[in-house]
Steps between C-alpha positions, in 0.01 A plus 500: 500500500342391187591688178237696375458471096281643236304172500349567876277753382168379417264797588503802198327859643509698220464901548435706228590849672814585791235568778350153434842352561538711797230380640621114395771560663380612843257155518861273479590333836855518372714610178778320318797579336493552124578189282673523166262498194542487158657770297157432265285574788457846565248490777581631825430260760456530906535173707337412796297273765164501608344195707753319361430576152784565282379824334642701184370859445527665173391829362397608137741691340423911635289688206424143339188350600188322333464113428841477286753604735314281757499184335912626400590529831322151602637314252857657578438342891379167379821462302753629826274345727371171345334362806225755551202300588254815464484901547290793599461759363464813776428832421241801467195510286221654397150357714156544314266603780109337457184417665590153601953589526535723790850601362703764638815675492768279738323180451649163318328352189649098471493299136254256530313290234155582442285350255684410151786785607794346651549830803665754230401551139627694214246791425688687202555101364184429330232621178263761492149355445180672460356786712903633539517201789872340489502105571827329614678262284695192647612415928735571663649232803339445820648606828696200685265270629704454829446906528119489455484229733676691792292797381186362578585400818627868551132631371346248759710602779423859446152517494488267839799688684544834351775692346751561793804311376447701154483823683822382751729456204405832315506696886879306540638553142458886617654456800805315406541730218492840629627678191234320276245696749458781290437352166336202578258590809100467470355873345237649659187326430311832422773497197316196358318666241219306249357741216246419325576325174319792249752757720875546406817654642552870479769567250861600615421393888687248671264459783150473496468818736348728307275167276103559622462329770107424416608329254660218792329218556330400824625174666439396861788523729688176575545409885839373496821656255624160444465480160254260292623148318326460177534184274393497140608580155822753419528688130756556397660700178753748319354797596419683801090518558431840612156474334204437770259475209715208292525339894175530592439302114813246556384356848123526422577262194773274690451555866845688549560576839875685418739634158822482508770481215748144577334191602409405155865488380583230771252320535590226206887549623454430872212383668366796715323670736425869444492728842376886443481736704221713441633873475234657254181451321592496135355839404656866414523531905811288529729634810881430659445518844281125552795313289715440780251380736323239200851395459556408862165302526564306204814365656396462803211272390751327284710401862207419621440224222886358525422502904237229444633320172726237631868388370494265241748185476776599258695283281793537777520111530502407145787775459710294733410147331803426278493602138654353217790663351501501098766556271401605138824608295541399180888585474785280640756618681799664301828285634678749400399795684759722668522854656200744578549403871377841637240523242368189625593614884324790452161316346519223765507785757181673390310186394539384896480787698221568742276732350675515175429615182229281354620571102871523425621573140888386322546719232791512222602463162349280307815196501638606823352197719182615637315164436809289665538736772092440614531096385779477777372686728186259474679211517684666817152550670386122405809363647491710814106545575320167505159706549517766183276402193743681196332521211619655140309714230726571115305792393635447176177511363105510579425186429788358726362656785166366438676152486739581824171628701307160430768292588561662764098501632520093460859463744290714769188272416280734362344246271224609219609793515364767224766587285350858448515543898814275554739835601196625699503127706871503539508862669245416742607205625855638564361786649356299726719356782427123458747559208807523783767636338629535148692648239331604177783624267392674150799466226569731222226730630601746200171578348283801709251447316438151600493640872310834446315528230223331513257356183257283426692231404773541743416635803741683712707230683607793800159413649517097523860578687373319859565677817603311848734559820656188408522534149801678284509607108796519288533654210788471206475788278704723223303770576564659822228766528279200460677336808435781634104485448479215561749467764549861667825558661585115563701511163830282506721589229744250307805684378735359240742224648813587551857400371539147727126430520480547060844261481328237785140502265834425192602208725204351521356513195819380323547124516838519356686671782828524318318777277516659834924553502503841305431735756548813301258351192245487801535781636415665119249257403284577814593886464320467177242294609448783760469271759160399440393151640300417198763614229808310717234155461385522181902564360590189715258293309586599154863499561423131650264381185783616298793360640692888466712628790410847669772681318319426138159582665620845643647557132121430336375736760743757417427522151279733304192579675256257291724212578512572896094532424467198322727316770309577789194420341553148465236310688593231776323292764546572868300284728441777745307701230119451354456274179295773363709752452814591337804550699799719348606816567375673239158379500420470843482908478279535197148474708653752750576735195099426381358579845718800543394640166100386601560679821705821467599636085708758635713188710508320167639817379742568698641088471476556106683802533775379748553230299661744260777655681737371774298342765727593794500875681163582311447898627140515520463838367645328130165299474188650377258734702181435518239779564492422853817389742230227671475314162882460491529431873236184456645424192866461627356350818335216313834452313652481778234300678628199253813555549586610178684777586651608832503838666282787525618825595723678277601156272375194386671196372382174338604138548721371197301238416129698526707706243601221239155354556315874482711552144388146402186565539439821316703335209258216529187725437715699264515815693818551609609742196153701591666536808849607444326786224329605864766518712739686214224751491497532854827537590538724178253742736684448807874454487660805581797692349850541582449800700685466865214542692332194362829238523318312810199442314677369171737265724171338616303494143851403286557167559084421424563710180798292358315192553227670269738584290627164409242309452450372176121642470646865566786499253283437182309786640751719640489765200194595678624573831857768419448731747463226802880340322611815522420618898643142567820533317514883660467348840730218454763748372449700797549238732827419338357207350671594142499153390140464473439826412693469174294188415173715535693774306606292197130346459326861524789651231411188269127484539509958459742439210259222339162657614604870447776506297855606578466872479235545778538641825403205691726255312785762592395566799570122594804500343626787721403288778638233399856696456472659891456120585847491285659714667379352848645163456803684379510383143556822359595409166165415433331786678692687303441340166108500596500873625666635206255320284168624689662843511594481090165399466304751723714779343353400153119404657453777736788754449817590655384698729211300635516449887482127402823557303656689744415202777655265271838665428521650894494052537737463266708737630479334869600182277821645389532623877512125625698431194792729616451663194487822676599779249184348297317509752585822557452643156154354454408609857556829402295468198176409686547751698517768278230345300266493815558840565411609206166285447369427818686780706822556757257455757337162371536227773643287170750761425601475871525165494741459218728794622518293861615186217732698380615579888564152547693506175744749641476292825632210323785674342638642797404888404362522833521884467242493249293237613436665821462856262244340303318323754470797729332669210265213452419496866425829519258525229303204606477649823356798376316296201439184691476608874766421727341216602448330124620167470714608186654757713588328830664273212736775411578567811606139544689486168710826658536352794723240331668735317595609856623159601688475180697811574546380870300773636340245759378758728286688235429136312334410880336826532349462178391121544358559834250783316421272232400180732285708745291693197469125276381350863217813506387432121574197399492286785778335711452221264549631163755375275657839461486584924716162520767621222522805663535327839791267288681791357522662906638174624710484184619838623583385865665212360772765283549690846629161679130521728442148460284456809249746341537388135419111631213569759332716190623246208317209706203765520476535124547137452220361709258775362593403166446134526170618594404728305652379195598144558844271576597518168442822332859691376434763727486263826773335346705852445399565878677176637801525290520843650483340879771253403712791395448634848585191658781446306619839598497457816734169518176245524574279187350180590161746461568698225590148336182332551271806408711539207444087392135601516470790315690334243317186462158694525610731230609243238135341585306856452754673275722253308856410551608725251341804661720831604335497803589096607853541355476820733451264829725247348762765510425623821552111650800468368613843655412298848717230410796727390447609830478169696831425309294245279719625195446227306117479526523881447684456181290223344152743583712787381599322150096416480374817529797681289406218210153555535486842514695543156276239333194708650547844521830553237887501612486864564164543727568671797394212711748272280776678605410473886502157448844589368594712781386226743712240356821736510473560832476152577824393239662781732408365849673115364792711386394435152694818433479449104187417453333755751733785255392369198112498567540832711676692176189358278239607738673873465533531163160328453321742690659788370357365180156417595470779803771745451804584651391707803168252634513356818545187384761588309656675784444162701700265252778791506485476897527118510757496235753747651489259762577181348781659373617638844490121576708377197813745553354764276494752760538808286265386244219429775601884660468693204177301395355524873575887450302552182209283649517692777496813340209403257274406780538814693403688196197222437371436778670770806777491703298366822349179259620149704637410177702826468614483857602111433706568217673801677551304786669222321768765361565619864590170593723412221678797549594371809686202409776420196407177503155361533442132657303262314174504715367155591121440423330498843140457598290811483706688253217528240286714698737756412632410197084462381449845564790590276424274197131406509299777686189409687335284219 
């Protein structure tokens, strides 16, 4: 069976309402299947047959009627349906009833030319002359002369046979058609009503019923209800005539025999017949109910016509004579082509599919191969189909175009062509199907206003686009929502190459292949070169013109930005690009950047203003708002459409090398500093504080920020923009990030100091910042030295008993807490909170707060009595100040809590913890910093009850949620994972512990310094696992390390120096180092005595581990009587149930046992015990 296309159709019948396409409809002897059209045309077509007529039925838009919309919807056919010999146009009308037109309601008036009319003029077309008469201007086209040929012979038949084959189809349209009965049956003829023309409608009636009925004209009855034929001249116009008098005047002076409101619009588009129907007479009377029936007998005389026309010869045999194929592509093929195999798959595929798409777009960055992807792809189609003209359009400019189309005209032999109609010429001959088939391919279709926007001087070039079953479009573009215009949903996207493809395009394009033998210089030369095509090409050539290996042209790249700028701006010459434009990187982008800035502000906005931060992980809610969330959606989408940037929901990101170019080109117009003054501004309005709640949001916004921060443009104008330093430097300390934050501290104390002088509060506000960040990093020398200076300073400014001056020595105090310079810690403690009470109140959350310091003082020195006393009290009163559920109070709960675990009172430390977790889960979140130390300090207490199931399964919780929520390398995930390792190592699984333990370590000399308390911490706590594993040796060397270091850092007599002490006696003891374990053990005693006093913990711990060195070393009354008096002290300390207590008293039970004690070998596993004795949980 033959294939049916759009070109069969040669017969238009145009309706202008739905019940004159019903009735079109029920004349067909058969109806096709849609066809494809256009995504231009938006006509709605309905196919069929009659007589053997192909026949294509369209209807005027509903509610849009009058000349205009006809001749739009007939010129929308001609161009889907370009082999339409003729049409008719078959509908209702108005008739004009006269002496000599027996017109009535049901009958048919036909177009036919009469006198100097042509069958249909224009009566609202014209001038007024004199007397008010109206006289026609200009003529409109003739019906086909084939059509008034047959119609003649159909007026000739009629008057010598009659009208029975008229009547037969109307009677059998019915009949087929039952449910078109109702609407579209004859009226009663007593419904035919003719008023007089001085007589008009009675207002607010539909029907004439209650209209005076003397008024009616008298006309003889006809003998037969077939209805009358007349022939003559049609008005037609813009307006409906409901006017008998201006009818009556119209066909007096022209010899109208019918008005309706279309014919004139098609005429000059199609050459026509016009069919009406007549269903009223053009005066105030008009009624509903004869539509149907006018309807039905204008189609059926229009069957009757095709019936009697005969088929014409079609151009079916010169379609099947063979037609030269021609080839018109100006670009050679690139011999170096590789990859984009699916790409090309994927075009091949729709170009050659039955019924495909007839326009297909490639879209991409600008660079990434869109031109060599469509040039091979032609070449492909050349080589494999010897009957496909290709041809090949640059759009890189108007007048190239102009220059491609008349080439193109003369290789399909359109010769003399006008170059003003040369697109027009093209378009219909390869619509038409003697142009077999063919490839048109438009390159670097970037501009939309070469395709859409039509002017005088250069019209739109979307209408010259032909249209043919045969016939396929492609498009390259930049811009995919133009592919998309142009294209619709047949949009083929070319993505980056990847890795191999990027180092194959290197391959090629190098001549010297033993450039090619550093595969890791590659491998960072393309990485820069982000993998673009165009950037990989243009570096080959330059590196080849130079005679430089990759390694030197990676280091060019890599320098300062102008340099990598100026390098890939270097022209070159690449035979599969145009002459008449420039090639690299960075310029290839700069008429994309003009278009996008013609097109869209807000898009060139948004690329300005991305150009200015980091352009990865761009959170959209960081760019500007505009006053409505469409602009930014079709602002983003156009970006995007280029390929700038990438991504769309929540973030965006831009290609590197759109980002160089981007900042070269505000630079280049000098408006790059404009911009980073705008984005300073805005992110001085939008970058939040350091509050908790809003740590997502400045996770996102911080890295954009920095990059703000350090360009060159900001920092000579950064004086302006203090309070954004500050919220950054706030966040970053927050986030552990104390490095960076003490940069941002330093410049806002010098710039306050310098700007404000160094007695203001904002200068010493930064410089107490700066000291916390001190203090943070562990350097508490010069916290200390900086707090006692902004407290000196704020005594003298703002008094001593300021709340400022308070918060600075309650710092300083927490200073000489970390310093183990407790009793001074102590003292001054006390003072701020005396101080507080008496200015700002007992009850003053600030005078809480430094009594819970002081707490932790007492904490620290062992006087767990009074910690717990004093932190009960402060518990209390924020529960009845605060609420129970306060975060300040649920933190002295915690702080009591491990007061509890200090003491060994587990069971009320749990009970405690549990209460704690649950309530910080309610308020604060499960995710809060302070609900995962609480969940830390419950494990922590497991961990001291031997429940090391329980303390691991919720030490991996807090880990994981704290990578999270706070990131892999804050101190508090790193304080959680030295905490699991503990547990591990506790329970005998060293090979874990280790490796945890090598992690936290390295991380924390990356984040916190090797000299930090907290990495010689997890240094300390590795070499405990090797003591363990029997690694002596590599236990000693850490232990010597951290000892050393910890003297240099935090003094000889810190509290964490002599650990370090304690750690390395108890390994001298376990290699039988007898002398040297003694003498380090009897200088960690009398040291902490010293420093902590003779009855702390500590103190009690160096006594414990002493007595038993000496057990070992044949000192065995020595070690008793010291193992008594520890023994004794810690009952009184710390109770008579503590571990430790019970330890110590256990070791005298056992020696009491024996005269003479065994020198015990070091075995695997004995730390555990011994840790619990001389280093406690930390």
């Amino acid at each position: 069976m033959t294939t049916v296309t759009r070109d069969n159709y040669s017969i238009a019948w145009i309706c202008a309402l739905p019940l004159e396409a019903a009735a079109a409809r029920s004349m067909l002897d058969r109806t096709h299947s849609p066809l494809p059209i256009p995504h231009t045309d938006s006509n709605a077509y309905h196919l069929g047959e009659l007589n053997g007529h192909y026949i294509v039925i369209a209807c005027l838009p509903t509610g849009v009627y009058g000349t205009v919309s006809a001749a739009a919807v007939v010129s929308r056919m001609r161009f889907t349906f370009p082999r339409l010999q003729y049409g008719l146009m078959v509908g209702i009308g108005g008739g004009v009833p006269g002496k000599n037109n027996d017109i009535r309601l049901g009958d048919v008036v036909v177009s036919k030319p009469v006198g100097k009319h042509s069958g249909v003029t224009q009566y609202d077309y014209g001038k007024a002359i004199q007397d008010g008469q109206f006289e026609s201007t200009g003529t409109l086209n003739k019906p086909p002369q084939a059509l008034l040929t047959n119609i003649a012979q159909m007026e000739a038949k009629r008057m010598s046979e009659g009208d029975d084959a008229f009547s037969k189809i109307v009677e059998e349209a019915l009949a087929q058609n039952p449910n078109m009965q109702g609407r579209f049956s004859p009226p009663e003829e007593y419904t035919d009503f003719l008023f007089d023309s001085s007589y008009h409608h009675t207002a607010g009636e539909d029907t004439c019923e209650k209209c005076d009925k003397e008024q009616l004209i008298k006309r003889q009855p006809r003998g037969t209800k077939t209805p009358y034929i007349h022939y003559g001249l049609i008005a037609s116009g813009n307006q409906v005539m409901k006017d008998s008098k201006t009818r009556d005047r119209l066909a007096q002076q022209h010899g109208i025999l019918c008005f309706e409101m279309e014919a004139a619009g098609i005429m000059d588009e199609l050459p026509t017949l016009v069919i009406r129907g007549i269903c009223d007479y053009c005066d105030s009377h008009k009624q509903k109910q004869w539509q149907g029936y006018a309807a039905l007998t204008a189609a059926s005389y229009a069957k009757l016509l095709l019936s009697v026309i005969p088929i014409n010869c079609t151009d079916t045999d010169l379609m099947k004579t063979q037609k030269k194929r021609h080839w018109v592509v100006s670009l050679a093929r690139n011999p170096k082509f590789v990859g984009r195999e699916d790409e090309i798959t994927k075009l091949e595929e729709l170009i050659t599919m039955q019924d495909g798409p007839r326009r297909i777009a490639i879209t991409g960055l600008g660079g990434v191969g869109k031109t060599q992807v469509a040039l091979e792809l032609a070449y492909r189609i050349r080589d494999r189909d010897k009957e496909c003209s290709i041809m090949w359009i640059p759009c890189t400019s108007h007048a190239m175009i102009e220059q491609m189309y008349l080439h193109i005209a003369q290789k399909l032999g359109l010769h003399d062509v006008n170059p003003a109609e040369v697109k027009e010429q093209v378009k219909i001959y390869l619509s038409s199907e003697r142009a077999g088939k063919w490839l048109l391919v438009f390159d670097n279709a970037d501009d939309a206003e070469i395709w859409f926007a039509a002017s005088d001087a250069a019209p739109s070039l979307e209408d010259y686009l032909p249209e043919s079953e045969q016939g396929r479009i492609l498009f390259t573009t930049r811009n995919r929502k133009l592919a998309m215009k142009l294209a619709s949903f047949n949009v083929v996207s070319i993505p980056d190459v990847d890795k191999e493809i990027a180092k194959e395009i290197l391959d090629k394009t190098l001549a010297q292949k033993d450039l090619l033998r550093d595969t890791t210089t590659i491998t960072a030369l393309l990485e820069q070169l982000a993998f673009l095509p165009l950037a990989i090409t243009q570096a080959s050539a330059y590196i080849i013109q130079n005679g430089i290996d990759l390694s030197t042209y990676l280091a060019l790249l890599q320098e300062q930005e102008q340099d990598a700028v100026e390098l890939l701006s270097e022209d070159f010459k690449d035979p599969g690009r145009y002459n008449d434009i420039q090639n690299p990187v960075i310029t290839c982008w700069l008429i994309s950047f003009r278009q996008i800035q013609h097109q869209d502000p807000l898009a060139a906005d948004y690329l300005s203003f991305i150009a200015c931060i980091d352009p990865r992980n761009i959170p959209q809610s960081l760019l500007p708002q505009p006053t409505s969330r469409k602009q930014k959606v079709d602002a983003l989408g156009l970006l995007n459409a280029y390929s700038f940037t990438n991504g769309q929901e929540r973030h965006i990101g831009m290609h590197r090398l759109v980002y160089i170019a981007t900042r070269n080109w505000l630079r280049k117009k000098a408006s790059f500093s404009h911009w980073i003054q705008r984005v300073a501004e805005h992110l001085q309005d939008v970058f939040p504080d350091d509050h908790h709640t809003n740590r997502e949001l400045w996770r996102e916004y911080l890295p954009h920020a920095l990059t703000l921060l350090h360009e060159n443009e900001f920092v000579v104008q950064e004086n302006n923009y203090l309070d954004l330093i500050k919220r950054i430097a706030g966040c970053l300390a927050s986030d552990g990030r104390y490095q960076e934050a003490e940069a941002f501290y330093t410049k806002l104390m010098e710039i306050n100091q310098e700007k404000f002088g160094p007695h203001d509060p904002s200068t010493l506000a930064s410089m107490h910042n700066l000291a916390l960040t001190f203090r943070n990093q562990g350097r508490w020398d010069e916290a200390e030295k900086l707090g006692v200076q902004v407290m000196e300073t704020r005594k003298t400014v703002l008094g001593a008993e300021h709340p400022d001056t308070l918060t600075s020595m309650a710092n300083l105090a927490s200073t000489f807490r970390n310093q183990g310079r407790w009793d001074e810690a102590e003292k001054l403690g006390v003072q701020v909170i005396e101080t507080s009470k008496t200015v700002l109140g007992a009850e003053h959350p600030d005078t809480l707060t430094s009594m819970a310091n002081l707490a932790l003082t007492y904490w620290n020195q062992g006087r767990w009595i009074e910690a717990e006393k004093l932190g009960m009290q402060v518990m209390e009163t924020r529960k009845t100040v605060l609420g129970a559920e306060h975060p300040d109070t649920l933190t002295s709960m915690a702080n009591l809590a491990s007061t509890y675990r200090n003491q060994g009172r587990w069971i009320e430390a749990e009970k405690l913890g549990v209460q704690v977790i649950e309530t910080r889960k309610t308020v604060l979140g499960a995710e809060h910093p302070s609900t995962l130390t609480s969940m830390a300090n419950l494990a922590s207490t497991y961990w001291n009850q031997g429940r090391w199931i329980e303390a691991e399964k919720l030490g991996m919780q807090v880990i994981e949620t704290r990578k999270t929520v706070l990131g892999a390398k804050h101190p508090d995930t790193l304080t959680s994972m030295a905490n699991l390792a503990s547990t591990y190592w506790n329970q005998g699984r060293w090979d874990e512990a280790e490796k945890l333990e090598v992690q936290v370590i390295e991380t924390s000399k990356t984040v916190l310094g090797a000299e930090h308390p907290e990495t010689l911490t997890s240094m300390a706590n590795l070499a405990s696992t090797y003591w363990n594993q029997g690694r002596w040796d590599e236990a000693e060397k850490l232990e010597v390390q951290v000892m050393e270091t910890s003297k240099t850092v935090l003094g000889a007599e810190h509290p964490d120096t002599l650990t370090s002490m304690h750690n390395l006696a108890s390994t001298y003891r376990n290699q039988g180092r007898w002398d040297e374990a003694e003498k380090l053990e009897v200088q960690v005693m009398e040291t902490s005595k010293t420093v902590l006093g003779a009855e702390h913990p500590d103190t009690l711990t160096s006594m414990h581990n002493l007595a038993y060195t000496w057990n070992s070393v044949d000192k065995q009354a020595e070690a008793y009587q010291l193992m008594r008096e520890c023994a004794g002290l810690r009952a009184k300390k710390i109770g008579t149930s503590h571990p430790d207590t019970l330890s110590s008293n256990n070791a005298l039970t056992e020696w009491q046992k024996t005269k003479h004690n065994e020198i015990p070998k070091p075995v695997k596993g004995q730390r555990r015990e011994a840790v619990k004795r001389v280093l406690g949980f930390k």
